[in-house]
C-alpha positions in Angstrom: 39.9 -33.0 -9.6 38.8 -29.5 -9.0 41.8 -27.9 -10.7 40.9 -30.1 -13.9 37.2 -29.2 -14.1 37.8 -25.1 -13.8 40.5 -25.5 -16.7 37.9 -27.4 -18.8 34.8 -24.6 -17.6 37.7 -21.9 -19.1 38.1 -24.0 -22.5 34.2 -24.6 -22.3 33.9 -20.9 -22.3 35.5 -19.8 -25.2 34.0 -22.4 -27.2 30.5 -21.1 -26.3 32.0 -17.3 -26.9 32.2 -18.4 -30.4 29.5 -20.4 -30.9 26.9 -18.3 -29.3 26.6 -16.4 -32.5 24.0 -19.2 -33.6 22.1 -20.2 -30.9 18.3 -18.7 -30.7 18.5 -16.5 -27.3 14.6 -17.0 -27.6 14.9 -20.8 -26.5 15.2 -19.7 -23.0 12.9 -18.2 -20.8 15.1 -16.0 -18.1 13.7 -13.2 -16.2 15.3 -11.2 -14.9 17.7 -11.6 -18.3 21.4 -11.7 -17.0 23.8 -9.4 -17.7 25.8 -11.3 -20.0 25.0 -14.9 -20.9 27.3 -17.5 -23.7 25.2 -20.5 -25.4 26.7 -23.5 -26.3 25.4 -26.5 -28.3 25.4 -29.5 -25.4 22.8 -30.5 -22.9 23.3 -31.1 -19.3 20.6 -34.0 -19.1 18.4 -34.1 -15.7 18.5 -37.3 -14.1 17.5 -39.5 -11.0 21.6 -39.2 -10.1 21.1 -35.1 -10.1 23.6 -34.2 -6.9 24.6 -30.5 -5.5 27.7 -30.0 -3.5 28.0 -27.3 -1.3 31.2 -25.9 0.8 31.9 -27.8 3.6 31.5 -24.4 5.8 28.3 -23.3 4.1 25.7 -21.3 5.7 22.5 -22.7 6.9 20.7 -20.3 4.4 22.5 -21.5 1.2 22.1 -25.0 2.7 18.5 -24.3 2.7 18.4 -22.7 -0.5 19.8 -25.8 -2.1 17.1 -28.0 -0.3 14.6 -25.7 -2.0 16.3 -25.9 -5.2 16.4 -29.9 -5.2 12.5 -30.1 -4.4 11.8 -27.2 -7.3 13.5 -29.0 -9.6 12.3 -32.5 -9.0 8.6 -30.8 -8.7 9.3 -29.5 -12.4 10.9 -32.4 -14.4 9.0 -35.3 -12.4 12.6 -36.6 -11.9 12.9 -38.9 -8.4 16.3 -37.7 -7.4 18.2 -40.2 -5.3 19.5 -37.6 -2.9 17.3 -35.1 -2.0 19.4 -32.9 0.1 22.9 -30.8 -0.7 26.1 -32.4 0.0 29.1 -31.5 1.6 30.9 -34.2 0.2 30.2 -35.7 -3.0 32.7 -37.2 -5.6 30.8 -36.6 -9.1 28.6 -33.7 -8.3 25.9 -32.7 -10.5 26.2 -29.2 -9.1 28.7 -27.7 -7.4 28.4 -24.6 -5.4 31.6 -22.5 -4.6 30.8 -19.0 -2.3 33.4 -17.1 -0.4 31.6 -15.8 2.9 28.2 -15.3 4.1 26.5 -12.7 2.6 25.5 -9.7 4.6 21.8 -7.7 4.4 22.7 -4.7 3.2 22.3 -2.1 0.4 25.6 -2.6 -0.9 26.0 -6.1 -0.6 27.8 -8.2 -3.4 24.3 -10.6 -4.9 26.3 -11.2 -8.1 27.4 -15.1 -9.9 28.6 -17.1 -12.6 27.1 -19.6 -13.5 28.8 -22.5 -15.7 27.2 -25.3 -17.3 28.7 -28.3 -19.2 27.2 -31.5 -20.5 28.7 -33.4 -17.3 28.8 -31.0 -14.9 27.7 -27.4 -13.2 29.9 -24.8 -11.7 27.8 -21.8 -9.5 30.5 -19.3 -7.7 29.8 -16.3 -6.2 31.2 -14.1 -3.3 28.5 -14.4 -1.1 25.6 -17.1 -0.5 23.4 -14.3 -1.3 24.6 -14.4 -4.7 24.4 -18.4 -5.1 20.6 -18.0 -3.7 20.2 -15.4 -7.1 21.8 -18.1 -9.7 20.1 -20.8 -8.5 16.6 -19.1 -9.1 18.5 -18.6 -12.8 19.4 -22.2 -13.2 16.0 -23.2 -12.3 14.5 -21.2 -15.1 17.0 -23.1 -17.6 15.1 -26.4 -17.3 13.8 -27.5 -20.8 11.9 -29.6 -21.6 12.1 -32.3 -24.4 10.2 -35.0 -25.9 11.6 -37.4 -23.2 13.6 -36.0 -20.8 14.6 -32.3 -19.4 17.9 -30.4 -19.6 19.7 -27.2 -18.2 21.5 -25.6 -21.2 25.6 -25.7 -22.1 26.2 -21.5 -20.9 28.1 -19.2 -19.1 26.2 -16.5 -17.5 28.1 -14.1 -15.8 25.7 -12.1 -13.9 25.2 -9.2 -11.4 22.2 -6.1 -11.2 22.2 -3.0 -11.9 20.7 -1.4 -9.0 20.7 -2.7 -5.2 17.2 -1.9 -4.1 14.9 -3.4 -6.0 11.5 -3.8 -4.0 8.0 -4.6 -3.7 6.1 -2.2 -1.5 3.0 -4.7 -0.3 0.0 -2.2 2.2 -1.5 -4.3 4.4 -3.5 -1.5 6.5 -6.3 -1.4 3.8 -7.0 -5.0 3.9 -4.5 -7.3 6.0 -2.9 -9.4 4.5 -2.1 -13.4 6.1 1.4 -14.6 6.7 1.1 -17.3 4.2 0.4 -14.6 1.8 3.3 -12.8 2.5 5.3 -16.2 2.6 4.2 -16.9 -0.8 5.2 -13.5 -2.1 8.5 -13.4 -0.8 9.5 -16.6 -2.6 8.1 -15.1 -5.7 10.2 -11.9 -5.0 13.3 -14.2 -4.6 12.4 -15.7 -7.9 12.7 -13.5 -9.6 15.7 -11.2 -7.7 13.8 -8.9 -5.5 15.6 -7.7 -2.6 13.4 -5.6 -0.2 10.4 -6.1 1.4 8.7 -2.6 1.9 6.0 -3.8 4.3 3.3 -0.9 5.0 2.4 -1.8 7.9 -0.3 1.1 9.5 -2.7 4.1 7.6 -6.1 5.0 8.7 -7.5 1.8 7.5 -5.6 -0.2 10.4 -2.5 -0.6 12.8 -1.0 -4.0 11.8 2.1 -3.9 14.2 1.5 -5.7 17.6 2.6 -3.2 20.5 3.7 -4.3 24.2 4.4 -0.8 25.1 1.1 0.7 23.9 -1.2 -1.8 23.4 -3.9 -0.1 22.8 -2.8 0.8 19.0 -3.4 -3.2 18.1 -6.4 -3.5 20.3 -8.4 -0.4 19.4 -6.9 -0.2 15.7 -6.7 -2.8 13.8 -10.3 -4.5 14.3 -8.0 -7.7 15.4 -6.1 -8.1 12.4 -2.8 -7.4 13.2 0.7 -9.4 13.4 2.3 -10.0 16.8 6.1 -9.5 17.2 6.5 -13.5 16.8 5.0 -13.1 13.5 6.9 -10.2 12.3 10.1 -11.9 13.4 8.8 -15.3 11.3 8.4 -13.3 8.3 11.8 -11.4 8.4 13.8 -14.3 9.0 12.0 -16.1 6.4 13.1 -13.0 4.3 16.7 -13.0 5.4 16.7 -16.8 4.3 16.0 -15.8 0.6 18.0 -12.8 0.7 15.5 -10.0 1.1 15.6 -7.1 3.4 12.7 -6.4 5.1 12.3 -2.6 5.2 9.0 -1.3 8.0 6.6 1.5 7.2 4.9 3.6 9.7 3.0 6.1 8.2 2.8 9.4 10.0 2.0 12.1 10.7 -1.2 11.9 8.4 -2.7 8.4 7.7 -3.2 8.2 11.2 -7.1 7.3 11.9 -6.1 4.0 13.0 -3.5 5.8 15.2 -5.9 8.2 16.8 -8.6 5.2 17.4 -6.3 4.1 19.9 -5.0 7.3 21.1 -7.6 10.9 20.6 -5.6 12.7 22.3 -2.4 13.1 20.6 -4.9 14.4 17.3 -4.6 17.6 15.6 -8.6 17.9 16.4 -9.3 18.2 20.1 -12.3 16.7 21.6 -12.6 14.2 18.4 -13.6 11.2 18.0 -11.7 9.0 15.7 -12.6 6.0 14.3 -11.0 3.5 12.0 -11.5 4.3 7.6 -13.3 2.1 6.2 -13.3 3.7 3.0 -10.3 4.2 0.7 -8.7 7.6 -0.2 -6.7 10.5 1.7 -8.5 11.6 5.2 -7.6 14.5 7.6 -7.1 12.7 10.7 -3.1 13.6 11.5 -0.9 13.7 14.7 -0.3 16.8 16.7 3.4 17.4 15.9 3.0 20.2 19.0 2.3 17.8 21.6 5.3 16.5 23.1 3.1 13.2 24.2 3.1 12.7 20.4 6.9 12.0 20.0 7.3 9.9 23.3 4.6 7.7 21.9 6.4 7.7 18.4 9.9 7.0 20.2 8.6 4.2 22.3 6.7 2.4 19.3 10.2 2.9 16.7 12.2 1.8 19.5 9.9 -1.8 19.0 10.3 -1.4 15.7 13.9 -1.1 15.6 14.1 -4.1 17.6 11.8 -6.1 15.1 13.2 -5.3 12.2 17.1 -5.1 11.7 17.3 -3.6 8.7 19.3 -0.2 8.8 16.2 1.5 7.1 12.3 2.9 8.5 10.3 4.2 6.3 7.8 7.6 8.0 5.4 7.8 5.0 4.8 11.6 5.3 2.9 11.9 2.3 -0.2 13.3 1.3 -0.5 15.1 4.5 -3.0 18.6 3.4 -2.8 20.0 7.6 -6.7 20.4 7.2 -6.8 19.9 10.9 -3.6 22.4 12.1 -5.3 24.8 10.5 -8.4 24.4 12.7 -6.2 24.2 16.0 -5.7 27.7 17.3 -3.0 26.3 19.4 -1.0 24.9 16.4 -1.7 28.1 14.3 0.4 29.9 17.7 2.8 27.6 17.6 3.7 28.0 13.9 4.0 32.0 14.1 6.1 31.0 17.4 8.6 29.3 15.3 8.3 31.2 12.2 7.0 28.3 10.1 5.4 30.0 6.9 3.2 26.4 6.2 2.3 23.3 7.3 5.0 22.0 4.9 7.5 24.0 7.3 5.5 22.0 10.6 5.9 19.0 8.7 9.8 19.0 8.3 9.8 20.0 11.6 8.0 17.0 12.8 10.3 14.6 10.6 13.1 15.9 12.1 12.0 15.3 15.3 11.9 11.1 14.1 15.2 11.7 12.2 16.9 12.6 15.5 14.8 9.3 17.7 15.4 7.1 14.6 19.2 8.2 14.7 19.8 7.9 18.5 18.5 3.4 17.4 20.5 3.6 14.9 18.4 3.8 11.8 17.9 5.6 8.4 14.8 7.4 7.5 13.0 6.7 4.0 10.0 8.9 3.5 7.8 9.6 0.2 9.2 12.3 -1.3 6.8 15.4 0.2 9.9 14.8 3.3 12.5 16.6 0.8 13.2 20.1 2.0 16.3 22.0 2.4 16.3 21.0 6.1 16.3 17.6 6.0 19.9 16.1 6.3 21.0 14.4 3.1 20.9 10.9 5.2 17.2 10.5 4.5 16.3 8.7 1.4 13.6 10.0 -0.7 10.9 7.4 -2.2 9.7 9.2 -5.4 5.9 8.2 -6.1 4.2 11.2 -8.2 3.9 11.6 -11.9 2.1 13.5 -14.4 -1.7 13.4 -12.3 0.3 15.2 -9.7 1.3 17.8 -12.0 5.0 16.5 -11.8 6.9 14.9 -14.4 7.4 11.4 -14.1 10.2 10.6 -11.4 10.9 14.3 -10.8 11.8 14.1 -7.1 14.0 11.5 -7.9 16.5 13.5 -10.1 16.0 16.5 -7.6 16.7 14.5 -4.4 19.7 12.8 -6.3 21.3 16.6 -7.3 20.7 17.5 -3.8 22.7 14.4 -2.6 20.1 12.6 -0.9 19.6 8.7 -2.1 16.5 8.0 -3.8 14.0 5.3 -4.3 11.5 5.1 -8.3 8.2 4.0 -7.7 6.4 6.2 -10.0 5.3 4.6 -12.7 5.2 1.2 -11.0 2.3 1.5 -9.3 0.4 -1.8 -10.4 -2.6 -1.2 -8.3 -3.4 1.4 -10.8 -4.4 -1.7 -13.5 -1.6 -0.4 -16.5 -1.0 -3.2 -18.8 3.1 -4.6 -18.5 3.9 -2.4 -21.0 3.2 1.0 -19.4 5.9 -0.2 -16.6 8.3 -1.9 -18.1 10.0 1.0 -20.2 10.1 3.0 -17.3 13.3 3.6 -16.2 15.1 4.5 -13.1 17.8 6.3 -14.8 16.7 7.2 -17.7 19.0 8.1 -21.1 17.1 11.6 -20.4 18.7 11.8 -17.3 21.6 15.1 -17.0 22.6 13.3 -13.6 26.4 13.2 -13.4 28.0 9.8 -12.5 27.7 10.6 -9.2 24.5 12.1 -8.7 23.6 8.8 -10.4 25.2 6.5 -7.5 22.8 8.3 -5.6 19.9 6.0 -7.4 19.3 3.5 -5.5 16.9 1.5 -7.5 13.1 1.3 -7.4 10.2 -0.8 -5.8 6.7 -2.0 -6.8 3.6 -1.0 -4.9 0.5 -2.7 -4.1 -1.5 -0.5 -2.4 -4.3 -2.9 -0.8 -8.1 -0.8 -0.8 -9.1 -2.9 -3.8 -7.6 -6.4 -3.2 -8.2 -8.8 -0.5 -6.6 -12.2 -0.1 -8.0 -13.6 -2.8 -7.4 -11.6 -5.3 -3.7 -9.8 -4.2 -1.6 -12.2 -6.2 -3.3 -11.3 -9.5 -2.5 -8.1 -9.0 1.5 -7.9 -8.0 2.1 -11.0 -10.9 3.2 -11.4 -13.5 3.8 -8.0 -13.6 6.1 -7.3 -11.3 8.8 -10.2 -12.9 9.1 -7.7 -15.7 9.5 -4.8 -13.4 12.0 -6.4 -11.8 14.2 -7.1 -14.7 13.5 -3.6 -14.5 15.9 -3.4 -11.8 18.4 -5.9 -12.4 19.3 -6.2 -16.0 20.9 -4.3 -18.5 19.1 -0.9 -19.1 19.9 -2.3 -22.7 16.9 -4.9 -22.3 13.6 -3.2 -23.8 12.4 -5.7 -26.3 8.5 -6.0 -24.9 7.7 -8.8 -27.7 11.0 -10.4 -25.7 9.6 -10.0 -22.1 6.3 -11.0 -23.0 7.2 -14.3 -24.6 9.2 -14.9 -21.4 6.8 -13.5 -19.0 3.9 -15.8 -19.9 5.8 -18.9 -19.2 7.2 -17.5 -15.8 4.1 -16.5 -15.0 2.3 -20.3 -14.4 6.0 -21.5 -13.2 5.6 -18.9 -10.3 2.6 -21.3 -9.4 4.6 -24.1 -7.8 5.5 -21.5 -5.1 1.9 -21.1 -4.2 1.0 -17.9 -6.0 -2.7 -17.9 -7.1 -2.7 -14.9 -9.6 -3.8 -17.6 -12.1 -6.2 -20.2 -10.6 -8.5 -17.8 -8.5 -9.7 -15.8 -11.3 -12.2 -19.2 -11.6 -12.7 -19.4 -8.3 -14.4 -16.0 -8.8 -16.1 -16.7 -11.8 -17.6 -19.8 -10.2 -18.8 -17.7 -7.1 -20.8 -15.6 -9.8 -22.1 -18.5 -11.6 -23.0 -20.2 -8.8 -21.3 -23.2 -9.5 -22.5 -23.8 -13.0 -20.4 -23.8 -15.8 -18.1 -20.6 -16.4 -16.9 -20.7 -19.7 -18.7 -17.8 -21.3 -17.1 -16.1 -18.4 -13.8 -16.7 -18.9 -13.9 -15.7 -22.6 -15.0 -12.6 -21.6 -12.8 -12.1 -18.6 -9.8 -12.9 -20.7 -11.3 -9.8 -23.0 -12.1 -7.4 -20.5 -9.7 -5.7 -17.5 -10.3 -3.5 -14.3 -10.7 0.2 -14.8 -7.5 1.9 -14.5 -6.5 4.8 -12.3 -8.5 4.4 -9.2 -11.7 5.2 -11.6 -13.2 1.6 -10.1 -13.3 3.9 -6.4 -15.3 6.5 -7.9 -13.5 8.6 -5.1 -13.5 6.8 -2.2 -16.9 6.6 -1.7 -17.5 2.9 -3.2 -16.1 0.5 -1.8 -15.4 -0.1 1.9 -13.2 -2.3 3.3 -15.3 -5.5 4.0 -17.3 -4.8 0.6 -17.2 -7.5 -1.6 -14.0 -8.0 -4.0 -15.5 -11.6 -5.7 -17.2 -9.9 -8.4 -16.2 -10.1 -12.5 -13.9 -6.7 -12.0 -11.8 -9.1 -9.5 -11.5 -11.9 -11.3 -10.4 -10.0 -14.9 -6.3 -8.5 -15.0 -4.6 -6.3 -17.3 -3.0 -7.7 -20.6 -5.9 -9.6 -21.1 -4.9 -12.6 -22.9 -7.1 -12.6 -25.5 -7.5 -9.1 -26.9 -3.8 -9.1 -27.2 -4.1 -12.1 -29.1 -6.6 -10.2 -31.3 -4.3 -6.9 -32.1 -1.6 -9.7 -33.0 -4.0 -11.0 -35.5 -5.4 -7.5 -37.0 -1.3 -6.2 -37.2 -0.8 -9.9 -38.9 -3.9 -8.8 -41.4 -3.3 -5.2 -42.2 0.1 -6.2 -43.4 -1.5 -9.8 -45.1 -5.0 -9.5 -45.3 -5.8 -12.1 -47.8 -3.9 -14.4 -46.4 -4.7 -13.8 -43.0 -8.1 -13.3 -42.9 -9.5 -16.6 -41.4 -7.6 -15.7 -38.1 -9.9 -13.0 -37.4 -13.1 -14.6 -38.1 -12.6 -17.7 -35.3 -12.4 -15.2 -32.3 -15.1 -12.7 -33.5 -17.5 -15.7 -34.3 -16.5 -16.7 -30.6 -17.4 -13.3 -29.3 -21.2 -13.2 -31.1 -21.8 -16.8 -29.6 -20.2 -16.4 -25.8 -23.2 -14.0 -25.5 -25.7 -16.2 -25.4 -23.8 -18.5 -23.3 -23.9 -15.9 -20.8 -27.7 -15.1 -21.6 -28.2 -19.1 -21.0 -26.2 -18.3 -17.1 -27.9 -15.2 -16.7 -31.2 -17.3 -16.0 -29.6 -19.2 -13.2 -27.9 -16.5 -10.9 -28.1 -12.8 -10.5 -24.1 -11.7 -10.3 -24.1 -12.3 -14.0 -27.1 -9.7 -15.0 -24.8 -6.7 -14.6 -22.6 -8.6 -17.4 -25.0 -8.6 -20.2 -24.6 -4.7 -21.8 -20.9 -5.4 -21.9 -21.4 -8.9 -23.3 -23.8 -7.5 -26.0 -21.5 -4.8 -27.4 -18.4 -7.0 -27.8 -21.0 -9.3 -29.4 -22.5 -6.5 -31.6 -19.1 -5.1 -32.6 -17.8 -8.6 -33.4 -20.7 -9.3 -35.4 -20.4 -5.9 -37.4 -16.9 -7.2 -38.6 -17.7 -10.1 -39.4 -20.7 -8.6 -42.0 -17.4 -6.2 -43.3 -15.2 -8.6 -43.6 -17.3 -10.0 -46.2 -17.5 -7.0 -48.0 -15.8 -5.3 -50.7 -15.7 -1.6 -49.2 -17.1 0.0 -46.0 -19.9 2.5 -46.8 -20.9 5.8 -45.0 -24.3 3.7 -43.0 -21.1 0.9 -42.4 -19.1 3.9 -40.8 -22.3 5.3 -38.9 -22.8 2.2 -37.6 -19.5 1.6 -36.4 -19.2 4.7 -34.7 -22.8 4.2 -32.6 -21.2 0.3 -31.9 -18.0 1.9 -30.6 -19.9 4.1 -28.1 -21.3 0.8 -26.7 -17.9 -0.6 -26.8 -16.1 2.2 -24.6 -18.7 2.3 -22.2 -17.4 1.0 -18.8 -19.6 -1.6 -17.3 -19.5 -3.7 -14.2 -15.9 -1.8 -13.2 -14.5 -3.4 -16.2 -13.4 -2.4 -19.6 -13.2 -3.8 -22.9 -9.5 -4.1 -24.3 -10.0 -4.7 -27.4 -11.3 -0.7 -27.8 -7.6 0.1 -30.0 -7.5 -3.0 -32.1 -11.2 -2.7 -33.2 -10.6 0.9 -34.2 -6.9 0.4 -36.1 -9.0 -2.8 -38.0 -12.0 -0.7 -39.0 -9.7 2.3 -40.5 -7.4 -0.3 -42.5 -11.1 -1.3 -43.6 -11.8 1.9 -45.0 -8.8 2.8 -46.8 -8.6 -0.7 -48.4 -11.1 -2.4 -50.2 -10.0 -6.4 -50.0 
């Protein structure tokens, strides 16, 4: 039977080869997009009969991957499926699943499938069950709904990524961060391909990492919020069961407040007291890399780690380390001119040596942000690139440098999402770019790229708006084609994975009112959420004015919190002004509708103002998206714009730039490109 049904998938094939040619691509809402898909014409209907077989020696991961896949899919189409769980033996499978081995956690494992559907049956092969667990996050996405019923597509998808670290960098230090948070992100990050969990696990805000052989750096550092070594082993093997490495970060030897809390006297600062951060930014406090107490403390702490975590790979920070505090310690000073070092960047490489050589002797790599790249460091430490232009490099500089000098490298400039960029900003940025003069094997060297949510301005409650949608484009960043750049594409697709990412638990969409009711005080939001859906956080840190702000346990429930980037609806306005400056006549009534909205959400807001005090701080940025929408309005029924028109404008649009309440207007662009196609052209 088995013979019969691969010689009809190979006939199936080439009929959808030829007939692909007329089928809309658009109907289908994959992300990551695979690396070579086929359409057909037929429908594989969903029904209560729906069955997956799976080999007979199958892991208990795949296993549970199927059981996962059944409840998804049931969850999604409302089907009641008569078997609920994979079988090993099954006569008329629905699904069939065919993998070689079991799949290993490694860089250079094989995560890549085919995926073969037919109006009576589905064939899913891959090497490895790692590879299954990828296409059957794919075949999920293929549900589609009709009228009455819902149906996976007639394909082949052939499929495989392009680079084999792809990861999500999550900083738990500046606010901890609950295992069911992580849970809920790692079966996001499976959904959409992810591989590596970079888990940030200590900086001067906190020590997250329980210790048994110093204690004291949970007890004294982390204010009680830490996870104990049952906990980190839950979350890795919940990892390792969706095929994601789980990769540790200890920063050091700066970032290390939380460190010297526990432990004074291994500080660069003698006869200090240290004390946990509670604000965010970059802080002197560092470890002595003199004191030999230092790196017995450090090997006994890595030696846990390595135990923890199996993963071949420990991250050391080493960034953003400025030595204010060597060069106040006479006895460092001595010991630099002892050794010849010429600056603390010299002290430094000799410190992360010393962890290369304990980190060696258990058996692990070292991964440091890129300020560890010197001409000592051997070429088995892989570099994590993570400045751009503010830091005076190009973006993704240290990456093509590390790669020439044959270290591996890591991309996470320009995927910084905690830095509030709209999906567009990170989604063209590339890991290899076409720019790139990196020979074919300096490019090998590339390992891929990872995500980071640095945590000072997000709290439980808020984390998951900030990491998604976002990073499901980024990571067809990582896996697809570098061919893939159409951003009207990925946001059509984005906006439907985005709510589908919900049924995994993700809250990036329902707590924004949870917010917005906490600042209306339980009365009625609406005049809220039109002007959350206008407005995003400031970019760039600019909400921190510094550092000096917020602190950790300030409160992150305020309108700035509950608003995101790509705000919904001023994209939906700069759609509608393109639409008019090429159609005006025509198009003119689409404009009117959401400006009209914009006069009258003000005083809906005026009306809540009354009842609570969160929402005063609201009302200037309320009033000049009401003005400026008003202003239009008065033009658009015009013949012309005069010079008062254009004075007025311009006084409106100083209103409108203004930052208030840590938020920002969107809409800034589209009112500007609308008011010039005003002036040149009278309607």
């Amino acid at each position: 039977m088995r013979k019969l049904f691969k010689a009809t998938l190979l006939l199936l094939t080439a009929i959808q080869i030829t007939s692909a040619q007329s089928v809309d691509y658009n109907s289908y809402n994959l992300m990551p997009w695979p690396k070579e898909i086929n359409l057909g014409q037929a429908e594989f209907i969903v029904k209560e009969d729906f069955t997956v077989s799976i080999p007979k020696e199958s892991t208990k991961r795949l296993r549970a991957a199927a059981t996962r896949f059944l409840r998804r899919l049931s969850g999604r189409t409302g089907v009641f499926f008569e078997k609920g769980f994979p079988q090993q033996k099954e006569n008329t499978p629905s699904l069939i699943i065919n993998v070689k081995r079991r799949g290993k956690l490694a860089i250079e494992e094989n995560e890549s499938y085919t995926l073969n559907i037919s109006v009576n049956n589905i064939m899913l092969e891959s090497e490895t069950d790692i590879g299954a667990i990828r296409g059957l996050e794919t075949l999920l996405q293929l549900a589609t709904p009709k009228k009455d019923h819902f149906y996976l597509p007639e394909l082949v998808i052939r499929d495989s990524p392009r680079f084999p670290w792809r990861g999500l960098m999550i900083d738990v230090a500046r606010h901890y961060q609950p295992i069911e948070v992580l849970k809920r992100n790692l079966d996001a990050m499976a959904a959409v391909k992810l591989n590596v969990f970079h888990w940030h696990l200590t900086d001067d805000q906190g020590f997250r990492i329980e210790s048994k052989s110093h204690p004291k750096l949970h007890e004294l550092g982390s204010d009680g919020q830490y996870y104990t070594q049952e906990e980190i082993k839950e979350i890795v093997q919940y990892a390792a069961d969706r095929g994601i490495r789980v990769v540790p970060e200890l920063d050091v030897p700066g970032h290390a407040s939380a460190i010297l809390t526990a432990y004074p006297e291994l500080g660069s600062k003698k006869d200090t007291k240290y004390n946990i951060e509670r604000y965010a930014g970059v802080f002197d406090p560092t470890l002595d890399p003199t004191n030999e107490k230092t790196y017995e403390l450090l090997s006994d702490l890595f030696k846990e780690v390595a135990s923890l975590f199996p993963d071949p790979y420990v991250h050391i920070g080493g960034d953003e380390n400025e030595g204010k505090h060597w060069d106040e310690n006479p006895e460092i000073m001595a010991f630099k001119k002892k050794h010849g070092f010429e600056s603390n960047h010299d002290l430094q490489t000799y410190f992360n040596l010393r962890l290369q050589k304990i980190l060696e002797k258990l058996d692990k790599k070292l991964v440091g942000w890129e300020e560890i790249m010197t001409p000592d460091m051997p070429t088995s430490a892989v570099i994590h690139s993570w400045r751009g232009v503010e830091e005076g490099l190009q973006p993704g500089e240290s990456l093509i440098i590390a790669a020439k000098k044959g270290h591996y490298s890591i991309l996470s400039t320009g995927y910084y999402i905690d830095r509030m960029h709209d999906i567009a900003h990170h989604y063209l940025v590339d890991p290899l770019p076409k720019s790139s003069d990196l020979t074919k094997e300096e490019q090998k060297k590339v390992l891929g790229g990872e995500v980071t949510m640095w945590g000072e301005l997000v709290t439980p409650l808020t984390i998951d708006s900030r990491i998604w949608p976002r990073t499901a484009a980024i990571a067809e960043r990582f896996w697809s084609p570098a061919s893939v750049v159409d951003i009207t594409h990925m946001r059509k697709r984005l906006s439907v994975i985005s709510f589908r990412l919900e049924e995994l638990g993700l809250t990036h969409l329902k707590n924004r009112n949870v917010i917005l009711r906490n600042i209306a005080n339980g009365y009625d939001i609406d005049a809220l959420i039109k002007l959350a859906k206008v407005c995003q956080p400031l970019q760039k840190y600019s909400r921190n004015k510094g550092g000096t702000e917020y602190k950790s346990y300030s409160p992150f429930t305020l309108f700035a919190d509950a608003c995101t980037t790509d705000a919904p609806d001023a994209f939906k306005f700069d759609e509608r002004v393109n639409t008019f400056v090429v159609n005006p006549k025509m198009s003119k009534k689409l404009l009117e509708p959401m400006l009209h909205q914009w006069v009258e959400n003000h005083e809906g807001l005026l009306e809540l103002n009354g009842k609570t005090p969160l929402v005063s701080e609201l009302l200037e940025l309320s009033s000049a998206l009401k003005d400026i929408s008003a202003f239009f309005l008065k033009v658009l029924k015009q013949e012309g714009v005069s010079k008062v028109d254009s004075n007025e404008f311009m006084k409106l649009m100083t209103k409108v730039k203004e930052p208030y309440a840590d938020v920002e207007i969107v809409a800034y662009g589209t009112f500007m490109k609308l008011f010039t196609y005003l002036k040149k052209n009278e309607l």
